[in-house]
C-alpha positions as CSV (number, residue, x, y, z in Angstrom):
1,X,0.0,0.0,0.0
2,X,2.8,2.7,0.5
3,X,5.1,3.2,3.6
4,X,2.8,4.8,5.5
5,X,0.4,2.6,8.0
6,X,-2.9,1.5,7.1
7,X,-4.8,3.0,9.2
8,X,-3.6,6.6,7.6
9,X,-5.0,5.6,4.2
10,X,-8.4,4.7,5.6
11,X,-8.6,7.8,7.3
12,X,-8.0,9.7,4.2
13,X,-10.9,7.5,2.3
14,X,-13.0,8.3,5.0
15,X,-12.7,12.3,4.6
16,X,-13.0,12.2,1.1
17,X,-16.2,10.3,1.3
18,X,-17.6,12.6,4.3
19,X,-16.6,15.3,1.8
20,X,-18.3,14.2,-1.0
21,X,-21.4,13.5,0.8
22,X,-21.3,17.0,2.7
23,X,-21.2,18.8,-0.6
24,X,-24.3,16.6,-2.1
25,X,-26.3,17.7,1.2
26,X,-25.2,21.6,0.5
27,X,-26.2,21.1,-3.3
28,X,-29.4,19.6,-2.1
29,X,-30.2,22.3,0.2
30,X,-29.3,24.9,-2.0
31,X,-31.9,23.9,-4.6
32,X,-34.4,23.5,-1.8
33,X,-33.8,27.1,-1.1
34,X,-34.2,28.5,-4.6
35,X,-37.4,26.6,-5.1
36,X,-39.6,27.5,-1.8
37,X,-39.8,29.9,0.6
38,X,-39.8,29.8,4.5
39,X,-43.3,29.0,6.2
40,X,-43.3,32.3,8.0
41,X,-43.4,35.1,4.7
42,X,-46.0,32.6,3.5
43,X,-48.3,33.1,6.3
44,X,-47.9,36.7,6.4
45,X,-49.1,36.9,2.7
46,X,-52.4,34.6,3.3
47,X,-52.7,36.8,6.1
48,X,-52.7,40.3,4.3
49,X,-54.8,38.4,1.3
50,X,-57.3,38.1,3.6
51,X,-57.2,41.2,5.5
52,X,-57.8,42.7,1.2
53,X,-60.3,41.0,1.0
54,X,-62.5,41.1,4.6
55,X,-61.9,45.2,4.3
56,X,-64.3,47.6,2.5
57,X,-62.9,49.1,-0.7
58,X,-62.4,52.9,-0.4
59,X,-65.0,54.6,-3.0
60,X,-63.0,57.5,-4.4
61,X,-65.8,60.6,-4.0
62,X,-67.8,61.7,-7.2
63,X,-66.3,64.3,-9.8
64,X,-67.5,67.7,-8.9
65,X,-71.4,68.4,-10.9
66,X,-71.0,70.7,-14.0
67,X,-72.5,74.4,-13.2
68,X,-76.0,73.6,-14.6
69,X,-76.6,70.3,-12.2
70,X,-78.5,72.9,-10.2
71,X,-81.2,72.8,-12.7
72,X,-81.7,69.0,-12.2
73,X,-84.2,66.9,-9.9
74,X,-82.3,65.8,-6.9
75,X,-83.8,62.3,-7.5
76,X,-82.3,61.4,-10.2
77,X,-80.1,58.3,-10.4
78,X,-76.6,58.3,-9.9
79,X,-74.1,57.4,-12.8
80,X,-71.6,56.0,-10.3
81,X,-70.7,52.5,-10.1
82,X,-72.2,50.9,-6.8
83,X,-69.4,49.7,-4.6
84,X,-69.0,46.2,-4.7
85,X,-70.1,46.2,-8.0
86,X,-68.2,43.4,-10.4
87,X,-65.6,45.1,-12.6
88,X,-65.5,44.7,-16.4
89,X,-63.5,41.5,-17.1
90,X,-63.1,40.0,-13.3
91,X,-63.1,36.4,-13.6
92,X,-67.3,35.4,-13.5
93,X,-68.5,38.8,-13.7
94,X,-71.5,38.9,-16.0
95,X,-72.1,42.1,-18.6
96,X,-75.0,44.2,-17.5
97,X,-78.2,44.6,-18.8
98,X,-78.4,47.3,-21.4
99,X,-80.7,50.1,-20.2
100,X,-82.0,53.5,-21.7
101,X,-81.1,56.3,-19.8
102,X,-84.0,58.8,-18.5
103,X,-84.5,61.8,-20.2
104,X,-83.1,64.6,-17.9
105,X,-86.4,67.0,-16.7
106,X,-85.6,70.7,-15.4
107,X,-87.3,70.9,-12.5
108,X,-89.5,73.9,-13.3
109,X,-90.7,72.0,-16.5
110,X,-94.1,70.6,-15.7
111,X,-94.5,67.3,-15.8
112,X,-96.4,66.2,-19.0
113,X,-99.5,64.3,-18.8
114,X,-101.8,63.0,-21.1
115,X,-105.1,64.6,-21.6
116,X,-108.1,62.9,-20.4
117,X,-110.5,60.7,-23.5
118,X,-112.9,63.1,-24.8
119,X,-116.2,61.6,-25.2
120,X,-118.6,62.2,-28.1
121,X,-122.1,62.6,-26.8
122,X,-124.8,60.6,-28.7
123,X,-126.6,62.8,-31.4
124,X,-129.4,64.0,-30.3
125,X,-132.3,64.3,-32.6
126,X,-133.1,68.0,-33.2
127,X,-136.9,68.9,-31.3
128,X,-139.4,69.5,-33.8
129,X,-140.2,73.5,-35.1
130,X,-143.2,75.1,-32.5
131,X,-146.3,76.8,-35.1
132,X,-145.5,80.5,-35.7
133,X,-147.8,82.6,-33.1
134,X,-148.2,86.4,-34.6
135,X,-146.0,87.6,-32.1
136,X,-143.0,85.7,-33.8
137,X,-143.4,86.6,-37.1
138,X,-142.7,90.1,-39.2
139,X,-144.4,91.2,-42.5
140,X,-143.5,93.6,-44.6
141,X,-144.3,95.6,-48.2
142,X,-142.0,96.4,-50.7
143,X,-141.7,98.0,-54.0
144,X,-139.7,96.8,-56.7
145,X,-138.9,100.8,-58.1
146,X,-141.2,102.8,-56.3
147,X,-141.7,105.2,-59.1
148,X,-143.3,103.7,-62.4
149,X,-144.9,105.3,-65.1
150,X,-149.0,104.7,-65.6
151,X,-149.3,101.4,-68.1
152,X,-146.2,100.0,-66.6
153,X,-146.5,97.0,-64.4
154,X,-145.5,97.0,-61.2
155,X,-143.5,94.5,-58.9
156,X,-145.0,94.0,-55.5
157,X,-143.7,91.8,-52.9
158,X,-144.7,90.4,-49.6
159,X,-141.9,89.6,-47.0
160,X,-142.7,87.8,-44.1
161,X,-139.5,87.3,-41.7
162,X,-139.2,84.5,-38.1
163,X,-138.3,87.5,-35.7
164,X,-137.8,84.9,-33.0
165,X,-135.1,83.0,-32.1
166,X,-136.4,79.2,-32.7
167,X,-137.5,77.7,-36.1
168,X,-141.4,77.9,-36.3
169,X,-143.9,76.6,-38.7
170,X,-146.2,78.8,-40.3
171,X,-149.2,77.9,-43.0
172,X,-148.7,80.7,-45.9
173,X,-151.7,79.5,-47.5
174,X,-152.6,82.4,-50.2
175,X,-155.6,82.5,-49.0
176,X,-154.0,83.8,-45.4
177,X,-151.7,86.4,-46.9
178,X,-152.9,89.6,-49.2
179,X,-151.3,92.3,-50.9
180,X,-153.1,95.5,-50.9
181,X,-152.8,99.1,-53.1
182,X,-154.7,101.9,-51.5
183,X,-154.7,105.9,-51.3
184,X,-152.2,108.2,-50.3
185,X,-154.8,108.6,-47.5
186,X,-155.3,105.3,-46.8
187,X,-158.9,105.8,-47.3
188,X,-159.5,103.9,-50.6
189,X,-158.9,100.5,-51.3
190,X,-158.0,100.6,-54.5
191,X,-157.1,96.7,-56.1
192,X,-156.0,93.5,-53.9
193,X,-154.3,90.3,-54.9
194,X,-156.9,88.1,-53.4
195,X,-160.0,89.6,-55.5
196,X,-159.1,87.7,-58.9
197,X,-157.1,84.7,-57.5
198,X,-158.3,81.5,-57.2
199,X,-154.9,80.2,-55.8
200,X,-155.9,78.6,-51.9
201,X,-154.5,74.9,-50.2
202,X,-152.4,75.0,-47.1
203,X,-148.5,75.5,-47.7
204,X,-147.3,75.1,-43.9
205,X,-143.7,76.8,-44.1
206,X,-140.3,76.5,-41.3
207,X,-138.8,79.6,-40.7
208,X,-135.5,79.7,-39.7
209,X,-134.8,82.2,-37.2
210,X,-134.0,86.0,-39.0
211,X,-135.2,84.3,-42.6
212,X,-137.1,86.5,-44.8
213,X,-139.5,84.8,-46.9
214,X,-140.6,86.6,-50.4
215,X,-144.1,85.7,-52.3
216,X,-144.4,88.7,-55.5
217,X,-146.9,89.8,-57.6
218,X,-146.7,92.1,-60.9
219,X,-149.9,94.6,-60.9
220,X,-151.0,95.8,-63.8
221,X,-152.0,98.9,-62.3
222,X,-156.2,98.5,-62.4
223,X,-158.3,98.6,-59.8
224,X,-160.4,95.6,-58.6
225,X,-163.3,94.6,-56.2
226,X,-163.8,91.5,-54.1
227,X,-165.6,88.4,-56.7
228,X,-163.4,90.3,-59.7
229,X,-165.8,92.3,-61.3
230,X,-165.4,93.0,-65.2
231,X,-165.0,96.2,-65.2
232,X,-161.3,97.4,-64.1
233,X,-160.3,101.0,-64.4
234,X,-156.8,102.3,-64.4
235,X,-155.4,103.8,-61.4
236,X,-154.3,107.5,-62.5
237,X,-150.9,108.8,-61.8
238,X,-150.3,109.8,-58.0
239,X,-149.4,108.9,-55.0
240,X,-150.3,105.5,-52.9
241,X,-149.5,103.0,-50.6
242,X,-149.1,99.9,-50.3
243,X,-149.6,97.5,-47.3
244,X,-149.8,93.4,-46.5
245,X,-151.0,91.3,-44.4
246,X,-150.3,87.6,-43.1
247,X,-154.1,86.8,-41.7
248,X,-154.4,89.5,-39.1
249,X,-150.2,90.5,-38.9
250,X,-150.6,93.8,-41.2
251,X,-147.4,95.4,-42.4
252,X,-146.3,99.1,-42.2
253,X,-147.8,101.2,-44.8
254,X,-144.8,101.6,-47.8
255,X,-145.2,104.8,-50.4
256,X,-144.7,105.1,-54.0
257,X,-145.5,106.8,-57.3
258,X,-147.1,106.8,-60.3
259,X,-145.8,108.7,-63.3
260,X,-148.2,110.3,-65.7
């Protein structure tokens, strides 16, 4: 073996193995080292993830209003996020409902409403016209050119007018109604439509509140007697008058002339 003793040699084995062995123990705790960390900076860190977690989140305060939020309801929502509210893309947050937004209402603006259903009465069927009493109806005479030379017919009209306000119902029979030619005086009767005509039947009328109603005759400018006698003279030139009548509702007198 050499000229030492044995037992040197064997020492010298024996170091060299406790070496080798002592350096595979530093290796393997080395590696253990880089690849964990001690229990204690562990347990701090699940301890301050939970304390994150337990404590309330700080809501940062809301930007100052713009100058006209004055103008605005009080009660309207706010735009803020609610605290506690899942963020956009956390792990199983869901995307929130779509809404419209409220049209913003100044507060002196008032509130629109919508007007009540009108209802449409029934028609109502119109009450029937009440008979013409003489104290709801006018008459009057007129002349169609109140100056006419002798031989020249005449036109003569009766106008009978509703001077009431309801629609009435009158009979205008021509029996009932007369148109008359008499003296400047008024004390001749000088020719009448009735004294020739034969024209009679009732002819019941509604009259329209203010409605004049017109029946005209063209006189030939003779006289005349009740049962039309033959003999017919010519009235001369001169004054005269003329009235009419509806039964017993006479007319003011009206004047005109005959040229020679």
């Amino acid at each position: 073996m050499g000229p030492l003793p044995a037992a040197v040699y064997w020492r010298r084995r024996w170091v060299a193995v406790g070496s080798m062995v002592a350096v595979i123990v530093a290796m393997t705790w080395g590696i253990a080292a880089l690849t964990s960390t001690p229990d204690e900076p562990e347990t701090a860190r699940r301890t301050t993830s939970r304390a994150a977690v337990s404590a309330p989140q700080e809501t940062s305060p809301p930007p100052a209003a713009p100058p006209y939020a004055a103008l605005l309801p009080a009660t309207l929502p706010s735009a803020a996020q609610p605290t506690g509210a899942p963020q956009p893309g956390a792990a199983g947050s869901v995307p929130p409902t779509a809404s419209i937004p409220e049209p913003l209402v100044v507060d002196d603006a008032p509130p629109t409403t919508a007007p009540p259903p009108t209802t449409t009465p029934p028609p109502t069927t119109p009450a029937r016209p009440v008979p013409c009493t003489n104290d709801m109806i006018a008459v009057g005479a007129e002349v169609v050119g109140p100056e006419r030379r002798v031989g020249e017919r005449m036109v003569l009209r009766l106008v009978v007018t509703n001077s009431s306000t309801q629609p009435c119902v009158r009979d205008l029979d021509p029996v009932r109604q007369e148109i008359v030619v008499w003296s400047a005086d008024g004390s001749q009767r000088l020719w009448s439509s009735n004294d020739c005509s034969s024209a009679k039947g009732a002819d019941p009328r509604t009259l329209a509140p203010g409605q004049p109603l017109t029946f005209t005759v063209r006189w030939a400018g003779r006289t005349s007697a009740p049962g039309c006698p033959q003999r017919r003279d010519t009235v001369p030139a001169g004054e005269y008058r003329l009235l009419t009548r509806v039964d017993d509702v006479i007319s003011p007198p009206t004047q005109f002339v005959r040229e020679p």
